[in-house]
C-alpha positions as CSV (number, residue, x, y, z in Angstrom):
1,X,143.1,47.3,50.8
2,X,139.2,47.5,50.5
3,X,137.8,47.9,46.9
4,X,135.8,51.7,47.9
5,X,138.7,53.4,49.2
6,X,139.2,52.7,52.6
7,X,143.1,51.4,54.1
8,X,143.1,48.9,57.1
9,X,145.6,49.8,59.9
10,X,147.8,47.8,57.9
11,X,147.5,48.9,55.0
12,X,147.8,52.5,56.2
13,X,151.1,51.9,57.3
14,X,151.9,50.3,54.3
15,X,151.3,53.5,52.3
16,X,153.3,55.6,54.8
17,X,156.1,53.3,54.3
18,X,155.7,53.6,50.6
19,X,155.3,57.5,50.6
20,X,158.6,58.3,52.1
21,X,160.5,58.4,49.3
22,X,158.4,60.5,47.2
23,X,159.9,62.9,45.8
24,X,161.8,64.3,43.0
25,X,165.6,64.6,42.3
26,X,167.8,66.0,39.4
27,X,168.3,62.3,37.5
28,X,164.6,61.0,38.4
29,X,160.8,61.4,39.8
30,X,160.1,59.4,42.6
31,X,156.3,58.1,42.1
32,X,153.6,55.7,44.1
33,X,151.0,54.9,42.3
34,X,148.3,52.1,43.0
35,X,145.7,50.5,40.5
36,X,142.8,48.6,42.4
37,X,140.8,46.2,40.1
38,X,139.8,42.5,39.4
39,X,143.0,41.5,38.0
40,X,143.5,39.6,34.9
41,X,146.2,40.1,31.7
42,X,144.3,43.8,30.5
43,X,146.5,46.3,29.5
44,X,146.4,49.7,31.7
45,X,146.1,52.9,29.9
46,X,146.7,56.1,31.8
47,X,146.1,59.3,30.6
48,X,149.0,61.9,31.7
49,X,146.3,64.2,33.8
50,X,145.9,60.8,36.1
51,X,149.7,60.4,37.2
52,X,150.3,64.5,37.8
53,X,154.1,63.8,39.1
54,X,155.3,62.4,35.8
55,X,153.4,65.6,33.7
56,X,156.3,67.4,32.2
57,X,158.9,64.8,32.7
58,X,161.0,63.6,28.7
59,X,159.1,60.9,27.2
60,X,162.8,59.8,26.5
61,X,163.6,59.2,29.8
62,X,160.3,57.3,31.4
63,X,160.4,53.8,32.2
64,X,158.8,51.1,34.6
65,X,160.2,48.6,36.4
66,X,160.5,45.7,38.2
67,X,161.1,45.2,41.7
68,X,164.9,43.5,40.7
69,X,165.3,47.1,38.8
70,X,164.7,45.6,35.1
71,X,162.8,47.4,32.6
72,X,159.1,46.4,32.0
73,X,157.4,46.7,28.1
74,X,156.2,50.6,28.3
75,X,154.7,52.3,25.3
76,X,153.5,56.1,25.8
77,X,151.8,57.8,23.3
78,X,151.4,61.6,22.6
79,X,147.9,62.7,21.9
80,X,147.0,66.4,20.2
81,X,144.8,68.7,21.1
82,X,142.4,67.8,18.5
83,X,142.7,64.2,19.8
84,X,144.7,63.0,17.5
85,X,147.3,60.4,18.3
86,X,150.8,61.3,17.4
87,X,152.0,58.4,14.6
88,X,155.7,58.7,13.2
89,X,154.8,56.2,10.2
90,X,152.9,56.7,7.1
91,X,152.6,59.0,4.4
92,X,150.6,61.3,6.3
93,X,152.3,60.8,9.4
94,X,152.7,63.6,12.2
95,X,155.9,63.1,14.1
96,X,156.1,66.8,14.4
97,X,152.6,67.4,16.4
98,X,154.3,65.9,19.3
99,X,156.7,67.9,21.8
100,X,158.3,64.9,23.7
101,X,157.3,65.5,27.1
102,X,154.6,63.8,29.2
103,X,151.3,66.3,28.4
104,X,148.2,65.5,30.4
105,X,146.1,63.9,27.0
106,X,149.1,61.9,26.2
107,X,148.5,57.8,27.3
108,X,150.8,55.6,29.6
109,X,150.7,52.0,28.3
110,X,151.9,48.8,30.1
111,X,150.3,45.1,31.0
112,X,148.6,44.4,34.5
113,X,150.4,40.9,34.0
114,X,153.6,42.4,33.6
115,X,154.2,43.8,37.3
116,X,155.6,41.8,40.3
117,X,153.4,40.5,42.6
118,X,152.7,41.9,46.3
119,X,155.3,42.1,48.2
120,X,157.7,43.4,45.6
121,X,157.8,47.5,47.0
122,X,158.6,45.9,50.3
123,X,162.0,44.1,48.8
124,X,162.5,47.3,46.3
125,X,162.9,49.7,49.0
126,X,165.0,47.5,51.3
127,X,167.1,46.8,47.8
128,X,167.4,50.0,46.2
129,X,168.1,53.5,45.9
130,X,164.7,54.8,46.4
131,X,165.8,58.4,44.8
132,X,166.4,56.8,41.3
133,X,162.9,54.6,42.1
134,X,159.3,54.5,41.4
135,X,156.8,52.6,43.1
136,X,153.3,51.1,41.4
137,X,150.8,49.0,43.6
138,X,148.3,47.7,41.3
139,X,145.5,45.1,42.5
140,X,144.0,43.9,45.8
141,X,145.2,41.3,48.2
142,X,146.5,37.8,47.1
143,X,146.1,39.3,43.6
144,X,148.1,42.7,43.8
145,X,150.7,43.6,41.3
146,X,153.7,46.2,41.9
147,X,156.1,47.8,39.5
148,X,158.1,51.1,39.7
149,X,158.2,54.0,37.2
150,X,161.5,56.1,37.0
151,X,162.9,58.9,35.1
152,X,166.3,57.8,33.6
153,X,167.1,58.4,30.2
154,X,170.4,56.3,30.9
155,X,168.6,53.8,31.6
156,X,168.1,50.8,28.9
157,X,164.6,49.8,28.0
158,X,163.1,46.9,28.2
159,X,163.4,44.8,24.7
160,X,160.6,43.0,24.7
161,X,157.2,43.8,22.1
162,X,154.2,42.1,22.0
163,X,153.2,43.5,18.6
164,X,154.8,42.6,15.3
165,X,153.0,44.5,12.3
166,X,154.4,44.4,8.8
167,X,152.6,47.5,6.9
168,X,153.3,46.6,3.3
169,X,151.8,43.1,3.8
170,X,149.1,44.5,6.3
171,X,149.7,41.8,8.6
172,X,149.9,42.0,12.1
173,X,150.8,39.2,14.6
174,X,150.8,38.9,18.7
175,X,151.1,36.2,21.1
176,X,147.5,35.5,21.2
177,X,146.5,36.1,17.4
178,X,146.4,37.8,13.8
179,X,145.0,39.7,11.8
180,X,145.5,40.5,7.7
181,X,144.1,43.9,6.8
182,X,143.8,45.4,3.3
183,X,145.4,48.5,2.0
184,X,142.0,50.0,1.2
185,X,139.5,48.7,3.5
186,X,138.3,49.2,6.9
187,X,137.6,45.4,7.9
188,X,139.8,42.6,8.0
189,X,140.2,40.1,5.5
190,X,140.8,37.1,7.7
191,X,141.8,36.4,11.5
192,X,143.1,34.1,13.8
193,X,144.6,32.8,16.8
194,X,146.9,31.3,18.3
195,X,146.9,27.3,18.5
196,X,147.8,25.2,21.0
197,X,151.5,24.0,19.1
198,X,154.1,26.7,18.8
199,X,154.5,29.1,16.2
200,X,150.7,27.8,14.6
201,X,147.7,29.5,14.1
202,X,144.1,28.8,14.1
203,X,142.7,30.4,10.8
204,X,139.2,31.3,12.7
205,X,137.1,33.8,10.6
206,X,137.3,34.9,7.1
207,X,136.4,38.5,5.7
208,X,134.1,40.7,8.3
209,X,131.2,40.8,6.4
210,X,129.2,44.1,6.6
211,X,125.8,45.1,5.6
212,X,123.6,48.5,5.9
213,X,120.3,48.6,4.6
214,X,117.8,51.6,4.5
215,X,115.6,53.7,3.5
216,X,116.5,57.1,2.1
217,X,114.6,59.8,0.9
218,X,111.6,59.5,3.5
219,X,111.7,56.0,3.2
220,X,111.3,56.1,-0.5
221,X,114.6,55.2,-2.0
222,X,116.0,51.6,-0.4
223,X,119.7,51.9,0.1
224,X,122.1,49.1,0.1
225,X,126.0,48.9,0.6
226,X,128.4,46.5,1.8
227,X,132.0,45.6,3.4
228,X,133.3,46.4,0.0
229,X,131.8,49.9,-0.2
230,X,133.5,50.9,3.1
231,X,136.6,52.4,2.3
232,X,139.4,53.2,4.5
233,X,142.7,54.4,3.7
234,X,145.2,54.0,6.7
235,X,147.2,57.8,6.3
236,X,149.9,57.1,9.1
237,X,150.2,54.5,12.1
238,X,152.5,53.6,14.7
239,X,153.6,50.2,15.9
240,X,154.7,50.2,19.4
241,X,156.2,47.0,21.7
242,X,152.5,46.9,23.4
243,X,150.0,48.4,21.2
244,X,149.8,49.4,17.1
245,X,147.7,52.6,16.3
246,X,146.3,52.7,12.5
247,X,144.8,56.1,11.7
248,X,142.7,56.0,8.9
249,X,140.1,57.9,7.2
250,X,136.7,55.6,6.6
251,X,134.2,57.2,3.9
252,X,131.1,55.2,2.2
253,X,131.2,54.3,-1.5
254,X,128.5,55.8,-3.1
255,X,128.9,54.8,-6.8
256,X,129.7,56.6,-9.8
257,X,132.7,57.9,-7.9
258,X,130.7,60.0,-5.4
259,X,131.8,59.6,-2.1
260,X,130.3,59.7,0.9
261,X,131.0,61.9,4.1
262,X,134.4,60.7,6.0
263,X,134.7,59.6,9.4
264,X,138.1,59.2,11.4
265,X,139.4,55.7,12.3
266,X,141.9,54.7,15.2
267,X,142.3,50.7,14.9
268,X,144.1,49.8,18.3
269,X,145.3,46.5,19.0
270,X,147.2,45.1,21.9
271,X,148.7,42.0,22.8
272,X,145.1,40.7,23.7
273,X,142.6,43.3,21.9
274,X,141.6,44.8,19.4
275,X,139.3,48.1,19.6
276,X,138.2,50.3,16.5
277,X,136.5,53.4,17.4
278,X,134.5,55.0,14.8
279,X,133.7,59.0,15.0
280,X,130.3,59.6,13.2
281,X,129.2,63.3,12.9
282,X,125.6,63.1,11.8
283,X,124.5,66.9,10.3
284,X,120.8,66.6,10.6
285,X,118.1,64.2,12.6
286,X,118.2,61.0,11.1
287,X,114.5,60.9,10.2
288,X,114.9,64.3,8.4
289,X,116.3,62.2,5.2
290,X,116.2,58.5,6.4
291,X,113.7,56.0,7.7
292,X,114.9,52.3,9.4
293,X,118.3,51.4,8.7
294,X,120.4,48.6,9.9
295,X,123.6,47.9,10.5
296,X,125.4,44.0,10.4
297,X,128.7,43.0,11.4
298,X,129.2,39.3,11.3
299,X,132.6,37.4,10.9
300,X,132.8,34.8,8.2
301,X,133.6,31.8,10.0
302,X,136.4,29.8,8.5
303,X,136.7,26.0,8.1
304,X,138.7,25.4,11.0
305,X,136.3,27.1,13.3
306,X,133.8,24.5,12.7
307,X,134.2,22.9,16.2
308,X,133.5,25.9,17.8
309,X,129.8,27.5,19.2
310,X,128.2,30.8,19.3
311,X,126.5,31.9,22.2
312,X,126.0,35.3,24.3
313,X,126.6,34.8,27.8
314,X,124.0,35.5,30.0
315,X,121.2,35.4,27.4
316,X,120.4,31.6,26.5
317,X,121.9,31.8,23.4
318,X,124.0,28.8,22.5
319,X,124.6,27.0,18.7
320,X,127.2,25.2,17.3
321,X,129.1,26.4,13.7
322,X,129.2,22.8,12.3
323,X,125.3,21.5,11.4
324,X,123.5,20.2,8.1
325,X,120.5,22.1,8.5
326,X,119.8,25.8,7.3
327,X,119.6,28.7,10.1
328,X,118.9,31.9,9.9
329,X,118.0,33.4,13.5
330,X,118.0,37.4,15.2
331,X,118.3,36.9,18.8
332,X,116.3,40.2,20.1
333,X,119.1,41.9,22.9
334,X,120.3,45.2,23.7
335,X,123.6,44.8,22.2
336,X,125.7,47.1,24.6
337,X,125.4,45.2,27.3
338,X,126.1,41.7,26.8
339,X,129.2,40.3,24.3
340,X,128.8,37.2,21.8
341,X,131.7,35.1,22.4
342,X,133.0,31.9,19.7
343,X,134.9,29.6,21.7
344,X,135.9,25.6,21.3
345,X,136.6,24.2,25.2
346,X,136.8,28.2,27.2
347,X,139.2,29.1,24.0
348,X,138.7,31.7,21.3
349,X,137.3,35.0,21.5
350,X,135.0,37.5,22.4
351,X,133.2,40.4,20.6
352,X,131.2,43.3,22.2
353,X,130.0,46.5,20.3
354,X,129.5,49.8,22.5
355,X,128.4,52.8,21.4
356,X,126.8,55.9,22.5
357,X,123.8,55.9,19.9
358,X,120.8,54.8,22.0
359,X,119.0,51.5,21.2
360,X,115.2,51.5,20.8
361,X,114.2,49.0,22.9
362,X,112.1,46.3,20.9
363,X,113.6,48.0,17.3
364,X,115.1,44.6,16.1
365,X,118.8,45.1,17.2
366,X,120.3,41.8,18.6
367,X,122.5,39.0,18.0
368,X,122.8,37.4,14.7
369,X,123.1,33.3,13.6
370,X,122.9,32.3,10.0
371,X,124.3,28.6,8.7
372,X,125.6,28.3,6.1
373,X,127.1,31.6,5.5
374,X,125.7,34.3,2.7
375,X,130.0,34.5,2.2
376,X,132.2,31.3,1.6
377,X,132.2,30.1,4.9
378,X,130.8,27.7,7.1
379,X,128.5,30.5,9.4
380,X,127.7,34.5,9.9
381,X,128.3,35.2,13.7
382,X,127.3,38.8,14.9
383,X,124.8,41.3,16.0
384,X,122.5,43.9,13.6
385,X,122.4,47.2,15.2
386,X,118.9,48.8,14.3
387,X,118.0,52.4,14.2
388,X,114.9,54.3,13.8
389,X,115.8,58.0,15.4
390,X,118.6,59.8,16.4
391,X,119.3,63.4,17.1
392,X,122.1,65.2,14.9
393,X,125.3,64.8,16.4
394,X,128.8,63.2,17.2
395,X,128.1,59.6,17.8
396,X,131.0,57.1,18.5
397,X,130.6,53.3,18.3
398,X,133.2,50.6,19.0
399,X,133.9,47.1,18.6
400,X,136.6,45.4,20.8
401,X,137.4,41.7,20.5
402,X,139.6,40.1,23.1
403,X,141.5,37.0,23.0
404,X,141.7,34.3,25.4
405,X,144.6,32.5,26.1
406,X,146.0,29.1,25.9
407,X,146.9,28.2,29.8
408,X,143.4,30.8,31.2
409,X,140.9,29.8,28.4
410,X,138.3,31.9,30.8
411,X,136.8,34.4,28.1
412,X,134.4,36.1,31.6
413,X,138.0,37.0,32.8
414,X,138.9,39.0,29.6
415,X,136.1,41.3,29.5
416,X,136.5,42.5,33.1
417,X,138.9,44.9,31.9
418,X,136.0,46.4,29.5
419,X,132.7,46.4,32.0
420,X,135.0,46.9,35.3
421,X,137.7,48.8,34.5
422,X,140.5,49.0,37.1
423,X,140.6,52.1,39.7
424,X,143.8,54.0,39.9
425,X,145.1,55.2,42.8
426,X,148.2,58.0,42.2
427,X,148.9,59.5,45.8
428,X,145.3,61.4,46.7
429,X,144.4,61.2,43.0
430,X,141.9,58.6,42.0
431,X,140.9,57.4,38.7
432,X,139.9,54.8,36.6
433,X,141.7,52.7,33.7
434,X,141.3,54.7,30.4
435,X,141.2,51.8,27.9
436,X,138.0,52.0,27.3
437,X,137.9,56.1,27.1
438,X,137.0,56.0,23.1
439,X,133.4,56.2,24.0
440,X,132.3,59.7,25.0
441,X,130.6,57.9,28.3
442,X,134.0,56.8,29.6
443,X,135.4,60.0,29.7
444,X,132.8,61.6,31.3
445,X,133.2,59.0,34.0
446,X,136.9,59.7,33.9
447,X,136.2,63.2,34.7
448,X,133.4,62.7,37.3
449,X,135.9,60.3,39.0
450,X,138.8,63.2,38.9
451,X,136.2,65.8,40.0
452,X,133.8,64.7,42.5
């Protein structure tokens, strides 16, 4: 299959083949869906309006398979109208917003990784009942993946979780790393990933250290606050086998009990992510009441991270943690397009921040270097997102760190999923991945892409 759309002779017939059992019977929807993209291990988030044969069908009863017929991981998550996941945990939690039936906001999780190779539709249909069958084509060529979706509620699902999250500790665990949260706080306290003997862990980075600095008033009144004045209490969450939702509600700490204006939180992290979208609504033009201001986000890194460098891909920019000497360095960059990556040999992770609030060029955003670090650590690794001027509004930004992985330490490999996200072919209906749909430019592309 060719990457713009068109089908070989081949390939043609290959779709004929796989449309002939499309259709739907009383015990299950019959579906072929394709997903054309770089492949990799990213997860594949569908939205319910992209696979219109499954809309309506009992959340209960959808699953995806193998070619043998056995049950893949599968996570599907209702969203609200107000776009507001559905989370049955929590002391705020709001079970009852959901109706249990596919709806077209709601979001179809499962791994690229997961699926069969190639040829697997060809076996499934000689092997099986097609009317109790589903077929997915996902990828191109040597690298394209198949699984089939069914509706079965009798059916047993597949076992298997890649998440493990224990909410009174705060501490959440996949194959590839962890993370320890705090009760009341928006950032982590420490992270780390997996190392290379089983069952350990490289402890990686400290606290997320935080800084905003500006100038209130019309530039009068300098304003300072930190990680510790961002508070974020996590009302209701849900931990699924492939992804864990945390929905919390972020305000700024004043002092003297005054608090500032809230902003919602969704902290999602898969097997190999992690991506925290945060909704700003900004009342009035920033210039009205503020002058510069200046955001940081820099991991502490921990001791054991000492062997590993900093650098941003693409941009010359290339230091190692350990060193005796003192540095304190902003790398000038426009942060939405490039990632800062801390690896030791191809293996660690990766770190991008995307957002929808536009950069001044030449306004002193960029990358961020400083040994030893202003925290108890050995360095500060991160970017310092300036701004001057922006319109009042609803501005999102997101940060996303992906994991490498012990036998594919190729960070360029993880990040596909996030600049080139896969296309998603469901009969005449094509799409794109939605995993990176928490910025308001993704889902207008999603909805350029569904109306053309």
């Amino acid at each position: 299959m060719a990457l713009r759309g068109r089908l070989c002779s081949d390939d043609r017939r290959c779709w004929c083949r796989l449309m002939r059992p499309f259709r739907i019977t009383a015990f299950s929807l019959t579906l072929i869906l394709g997903v054309i993209g770089n492949g990799g291990t990213e997860p594949v988030v569908l939205r319910g309006a992209q696979v219109p044969g499954l809309l309506g069908a009992s959340l209960a009863a959808i699953r995806l398979c193998d070619d043998r017929g056995m049950a893949l991981p599968l996570q599907i998550d209702e969203v609200t109208a107000e776009d507001e996941y559905v989370c049955d945990r929590g002391e705020e939690a709001n079970a009852g917003a959901g109706n249990g039936i596919l709806d077209a906001r709601d979001e179809i999780v499962f791994m690229y990784e997961d699926c069969p190779p190639y040829p697997a539709a060809d076996r499934l249909w000689m092997a099986a009942d097609s009317s109790f069958r589903v077929a997915v084509r996902l990828g191109t060529g040597a690298r394209c993946r198949e699984a089939v979706f069914i509706v079965d509620s009798t059916m047993e699902r597949c076992k298997r979780s890649y998440i493990s999250y224990d909410h009174a500790t705060q501490h959440l665990s996949t194959p590839r790393y962890y993370a320890q949260f705090a009760a009341d706080r928006f950032h982590f306290l420490k992270a780390g990933i997996a190392g290379t003997d089983p069952g350990g862990w490289i402890d990686l980075t400290g606290v997320l250290r935080i800084e905003i600095r500006l100038r209130a008033l019309w530039g009068l009144l300098p304003v300072h606050y930190t990680e510790d004045n961002l508070i974020c209490y996590v009302k209701r969450y849900k931990a699924g086998p492939l992804r864990l939702i945390r929905r919390g509600d972020l305000h700024l700490r004043i002092g003297a009990g005054i608090r500032g204006s809230r902003a919602a939180v969704n902290q999602i992290c898969y097997s190999s992510m992690v991506s925290v979208p945060v909704s700003i609504n900004l009342p009035v033009r920033f210039r009205h009441f503020f002058r510069d201001a200046w955001l940081e986000m820099t991991p502490v890194i921990a001791p054991a991270g000492k062997e590993y460098r900093f650098s941003v891909p693409g941009c010359g920019i290339d230091r190692a943690i350990d060193g005796a000497d003192t540095v304190d360095t902003l790398f000038p960059c426009m942060l939405n397009t490039h990632p800062f990556t801390l690896l030791n040999h191809g293996y660690g992770l990766g770190w991008v921040v995307q957002s929808d609030i536009p950069e001044t060029a030449g306004a002193r955003s960029g990358f961020l270097f400083r040994r030893p670090s202003c925290r108890d650590g050995n360095a500060d690794c991160g970017y310092r997102l300036m701004i001057q001027d922006i319109p009042r509004g609803r501005y999102t930004v997101v940060n996303r760190v992906v994991f490498t992985r012990i036998d594919h330490p190729v960070i360029a490999d993880e990040f596909k999923a996030l600049h080139t996200p896969l296309t998603v072919i469901c009969g005449t209906e094509r799409s794109v991945n939605s995993l990176t749909d928490d910025i308001p430019s993704g889902r207008d592309r999603r909805k350029a892409d569904e109306n053309p």
